[in-house]
C-alpha positions in Angstrom: 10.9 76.9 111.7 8.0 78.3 114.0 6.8 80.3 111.2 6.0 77.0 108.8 4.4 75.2 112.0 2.3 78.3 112.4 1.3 78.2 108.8 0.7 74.4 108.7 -1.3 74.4 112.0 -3.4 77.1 109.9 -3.4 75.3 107.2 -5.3 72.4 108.9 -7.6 74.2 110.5 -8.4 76.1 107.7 -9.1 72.4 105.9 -11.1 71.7 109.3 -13.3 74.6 109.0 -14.1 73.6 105.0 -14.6 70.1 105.9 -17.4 71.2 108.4 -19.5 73.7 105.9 -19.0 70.9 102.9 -20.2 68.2 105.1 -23.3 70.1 107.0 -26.6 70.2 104.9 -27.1 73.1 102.5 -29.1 75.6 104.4 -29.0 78.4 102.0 -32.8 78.7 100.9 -33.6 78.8 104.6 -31.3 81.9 104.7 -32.8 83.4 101.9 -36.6 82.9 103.0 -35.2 84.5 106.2 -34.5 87.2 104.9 -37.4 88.0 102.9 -36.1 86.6 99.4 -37.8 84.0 97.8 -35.7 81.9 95.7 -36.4 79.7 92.8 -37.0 75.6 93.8 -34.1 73.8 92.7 -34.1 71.3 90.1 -37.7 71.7 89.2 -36.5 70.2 85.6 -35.7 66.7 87.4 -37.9 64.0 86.2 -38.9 61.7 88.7 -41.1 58.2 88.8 -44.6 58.5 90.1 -44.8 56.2 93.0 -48.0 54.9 91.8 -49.8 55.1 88.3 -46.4 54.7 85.7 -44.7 57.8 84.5 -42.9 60.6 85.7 -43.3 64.6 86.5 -41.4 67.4 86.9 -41.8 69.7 90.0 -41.6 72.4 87.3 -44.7 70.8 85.2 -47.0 72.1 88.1 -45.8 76.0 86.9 -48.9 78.5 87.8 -49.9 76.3 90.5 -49.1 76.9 94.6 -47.2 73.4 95.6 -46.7 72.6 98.6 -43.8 70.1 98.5 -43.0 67.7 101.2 -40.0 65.3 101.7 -41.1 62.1 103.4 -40.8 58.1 103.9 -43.4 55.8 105.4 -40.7 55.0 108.7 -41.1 58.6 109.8 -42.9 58.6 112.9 -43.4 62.5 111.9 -44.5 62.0 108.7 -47.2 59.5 110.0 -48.8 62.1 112.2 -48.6 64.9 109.3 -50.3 62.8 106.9 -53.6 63.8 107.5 -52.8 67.4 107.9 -51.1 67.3 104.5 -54.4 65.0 102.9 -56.6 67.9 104.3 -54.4 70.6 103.1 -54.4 69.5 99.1 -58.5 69.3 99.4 -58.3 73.3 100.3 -55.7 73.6 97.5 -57.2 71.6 94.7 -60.2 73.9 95.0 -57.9 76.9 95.0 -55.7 75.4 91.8 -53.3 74.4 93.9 -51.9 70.9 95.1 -50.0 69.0 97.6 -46.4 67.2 96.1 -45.3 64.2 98.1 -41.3 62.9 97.1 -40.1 59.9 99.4 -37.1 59.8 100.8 -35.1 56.8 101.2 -37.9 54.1 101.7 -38.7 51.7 99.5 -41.6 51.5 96.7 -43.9 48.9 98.4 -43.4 50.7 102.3 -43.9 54.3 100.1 -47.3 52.5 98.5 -48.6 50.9 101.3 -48.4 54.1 103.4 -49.8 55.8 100.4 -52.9 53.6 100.9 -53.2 53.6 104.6 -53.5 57.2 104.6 -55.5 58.0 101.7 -53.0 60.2 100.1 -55.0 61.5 97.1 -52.1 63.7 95.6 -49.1 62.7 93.5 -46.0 61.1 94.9 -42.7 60.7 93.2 -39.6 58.9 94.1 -36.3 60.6 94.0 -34.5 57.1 93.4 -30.9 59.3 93.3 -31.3 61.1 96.4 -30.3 64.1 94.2 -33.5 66.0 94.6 -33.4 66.1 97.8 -29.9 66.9 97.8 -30.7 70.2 95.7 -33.4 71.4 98.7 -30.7 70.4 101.7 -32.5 67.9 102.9 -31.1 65.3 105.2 -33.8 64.5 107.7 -37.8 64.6 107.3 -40.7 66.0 107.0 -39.0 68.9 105.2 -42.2 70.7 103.2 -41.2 73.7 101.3 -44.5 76.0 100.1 -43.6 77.5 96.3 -45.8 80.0 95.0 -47.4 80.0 91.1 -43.7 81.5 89.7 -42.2 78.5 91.1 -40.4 80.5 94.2 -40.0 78.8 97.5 -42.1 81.4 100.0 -41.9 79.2 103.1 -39.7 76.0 104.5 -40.4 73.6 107.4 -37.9 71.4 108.8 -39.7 69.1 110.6 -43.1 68.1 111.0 -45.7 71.1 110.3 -49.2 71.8 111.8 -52.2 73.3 110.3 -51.6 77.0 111.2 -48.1 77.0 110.1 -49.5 75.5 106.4 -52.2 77.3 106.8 -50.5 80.5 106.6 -47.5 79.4 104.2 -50.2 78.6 101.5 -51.7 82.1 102.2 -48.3 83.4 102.2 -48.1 81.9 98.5 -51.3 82.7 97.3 -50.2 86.5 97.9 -46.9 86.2 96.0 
């Protein structure tokens, strides 16, 4: 009898312990930039709406291009003060062949647009109406901006809200790759 409450009170926390990693956000591209790898951006085949202008994209039709990609909704206090760092960031890249991705996440269209307009944002947005996309990069709070070279391979990942040195050298970083 000890023996089978040993193995059920294993048992559990074995279930305990899988509960945990299957409910914590996906962190396994951070590991792998970590460490030097660069792995491929998930679903970059997922069609998406535009946000503004009709239509929708791929994150894989922008192939041969540096992206920077960055996960964000007009309620983000974070993503506010970014903004213009970001808007500044795709002017540098546009003239380097590159551009700035913008994918909201969990706000609605008209809040999405208007902060669109009240910062200016010149480069294309898309809404990941399933949440899936996001799902694929681990993302669960924002900013999150992920910096993917020309082959499509994710060099660099921020977690939070970025400055211009740490974009700065992740498009660098990409530019290299």
């Amino acid at each position: 009898m000890p023996v089978l409450v040993g193995l059920a009170g294993l048992a559990l926390v074995g279930l305990l312990v899988y509960g945990v990693l299957t409910l914590s956000p996906k962190r396994t591209l951070d590991e792998a930039v970590e460490h030097g790898q660069h792995p491929l951006a998930p679903s970059a085949q997922t069609q998406m709406p535009l946000l503004a202008g009709g239509g929708t994209r791929t994150l894989a039709s922008y192939r041969g291009k540096v992206v920077v990609l960055n996960f964000w909704a007009s309620w983000c206090t974070p993503c506010q003060e970014e903004a213009p760092i970001l808007q500044r960031a795709d002017r540098t890249l546009l003239r380097r062949g590159g551009t700035m991705l913008g994918v909201t996440f969990r706000d609605s269209s008209p809040d999405s647009q208007g902060f669109v307009k009240h910062y200016r944002i010149a480069y294309p947005n898309l809404r990941d109406t399933t949440g899936e996309f996001a799902q694929a990069y681990g993302t669960t709070q924002i900013p999150e901006t992920f910096v993917i070279d020309r082959y499509g391979h994710i060099v660099a990942i921020s977690r939070g809200e970025i400055n211009e040195p740490w974009l700065d050298h992740a498009i660098t970083l990409a530019q290299s790759a």
